[in-house]
C-alpha angles and dihedrals in degrees: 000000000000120000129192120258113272101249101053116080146163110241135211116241119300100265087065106055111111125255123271105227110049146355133275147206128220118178088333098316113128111208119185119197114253125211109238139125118250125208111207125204084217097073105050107031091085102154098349117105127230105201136113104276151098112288093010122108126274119177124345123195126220141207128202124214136193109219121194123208113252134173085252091051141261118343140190111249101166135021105205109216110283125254124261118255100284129183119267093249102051133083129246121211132195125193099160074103123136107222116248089022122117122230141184129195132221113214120209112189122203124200084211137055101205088092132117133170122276086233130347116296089010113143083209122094138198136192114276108270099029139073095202110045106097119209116203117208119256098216129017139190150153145240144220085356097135104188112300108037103136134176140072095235097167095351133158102273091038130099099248084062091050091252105291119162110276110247131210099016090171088070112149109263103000133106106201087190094058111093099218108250126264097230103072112185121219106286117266093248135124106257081210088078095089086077123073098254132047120260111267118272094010105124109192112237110261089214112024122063127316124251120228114244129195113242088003138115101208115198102222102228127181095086117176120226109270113269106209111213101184136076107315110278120255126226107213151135137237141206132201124169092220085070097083098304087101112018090184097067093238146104087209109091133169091249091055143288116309109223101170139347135199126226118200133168117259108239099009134116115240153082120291123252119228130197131161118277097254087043133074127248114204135205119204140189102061143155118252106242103021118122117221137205112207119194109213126185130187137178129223129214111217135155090263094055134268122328129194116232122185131180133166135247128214126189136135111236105236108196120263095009134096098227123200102245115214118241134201113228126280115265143158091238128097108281114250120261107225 
């Protein structure tokens, strides 16, 4: 069975990665710092939502590349194998990193979790179960970039990425269509970094490439806002009975079977929406950061006849994403106001 390339791994969060300077030992383990870069969801989620819900996002997957100093600027050289398709609130690290060398990262998002890589170490991602079917990002960025990085070295659309379409071309300082020069000048980087600390004095860019240290795990900064390339996100909520409507799981009540049931806004002009119980009904058009109240009534159909049962709603709209709204269980009595 395939396994991913050594160097890159899925880190803990961010409190647990290990110091840069020495070892340490914890009840008789000995751990040594490793030199690697580390691409942090924190840095590039902005805005956008990680959670687990329609239009959020769900996994990214990033690319490291070594940039080399020109007299053009600064241009790509290497484009380390890409990550696997990793959750939105876990780390990458990469420690395939040659030490005094400068890197930048390109970030690809995905509103969906059923992805793998076309092959391993392929930017390039298709649905779960088939090797043809192409999923695009829905958001891109990139990383450490600073103003002037060019060049495509191992990007999407080249032969090294098995000639996928090239994705999130508006990517902040780079010009997919530059070839990267031929007369690289020495890194920018300190020679000192061979050693275990930085030279003294020298303070790394917060928002150009990273510098590889030795013994040391260096978050890449300098992220640029996500750009969504897909079809325009949607703020919504939604409303399922199974979440604590009916705490039981079931349609079936002791008051009769629930068939449908109809959502509307407190306080809102509008028409209801109405969905099966089992189903989900979805209001949309919403503002980020508002908390709503829904109002949701449902019959059900019992031996003695048809009851009413209400019950509220409570969720606070995120942009760009379709949140679950909680519910308080279905009765025949009055919904509370608050």
């Amino acid at each position: 069975m395939f396994r991913y390339p050594r160097y890159l791994r899925l880190l803990a969060p961010s409190w647990l990665l290990l110091g840069a300077c020495s070892t340490s030992s914890v009840t008789g383990t000995t751990f040594t710092p490793v030199t690697a870069i580390v691409v942090d969801p924190a840095q590039f989620l902005g805005g956008v939502a990680c959670i687990d819900a329609p239009g959020a996002m769900r996994s990214y997957v990033a690319t490291l590349y070594e940039v080399a100093s020109t007299r053009a600027g600064l241009v790509r050289t290497r484009a380390l194998p890409s990550s696997a398709p990793t959750a939105c609130f876990r780390q990458v690290q990469f420690q395939g990193v040659r030490v005094g060398a400068q890197y930048v990262a390109d970030v690809d998002g995905y509103d969906r979790d059923d992805i793998v890589p076309l092959e391993p170490g392929s930017r390039t991602v298709v649905a779960s179960g088939s090797r043809t079917k192409t999923v695009p990002p829905r958001w891109t960025t990139s990383c450490g970039t600073g103003p002037s990085v060019i060049g495509d070295a191992g990007r999407p659309g080249s032969a090294k990425d098995g000639g996928a379409e090239a994705s999130g071309s508006a990517r902040r300082g780079i010009d997919a269509g530059t070839p990267a020069p031929a007369e690289a000048l020495d890194a920018a980087c300190p020679a000192q970094f061979v050693t275990v600390a930085p030279p003294s004095g020298w303070t790394p860019p917060l928002n150009g490439p990273v510098c590889a240290q030795a013994q040391a795990s260096l978050i890449i900064q300098g992220c640029a806002p996500l750009q969504e390339t897909g079809v325009p996100s949607v703020t919504g909520v939604m409303v399922d009975l199974f979440n604590g409507a009916l705490p039981g799981g079931s349609c079936t009540t002791a008051l009769g079977e629930i068939a449908t049931f109809s959502v509307s806004l407190r306080g809102a002009p509008g028409p209801s929406k109405e969905a099966s119980c089992g189903g989900s009904a979805e209001l949309d058009g919403l503002v980020d950061g508002t908390s709503y109240v829904l109002d949701v009534m449902a019959t059900a159909m019992g031996e003695a006849g048809t009851e009413t049962l209400t019950t509220s709603c409570f969720a606070t709209a995120i942009g760009g994403v379709v949140v679950p709204a909680a519910c308080d269980p279905l009765s025949d009595a009055a919904p509370r106001d608050d």
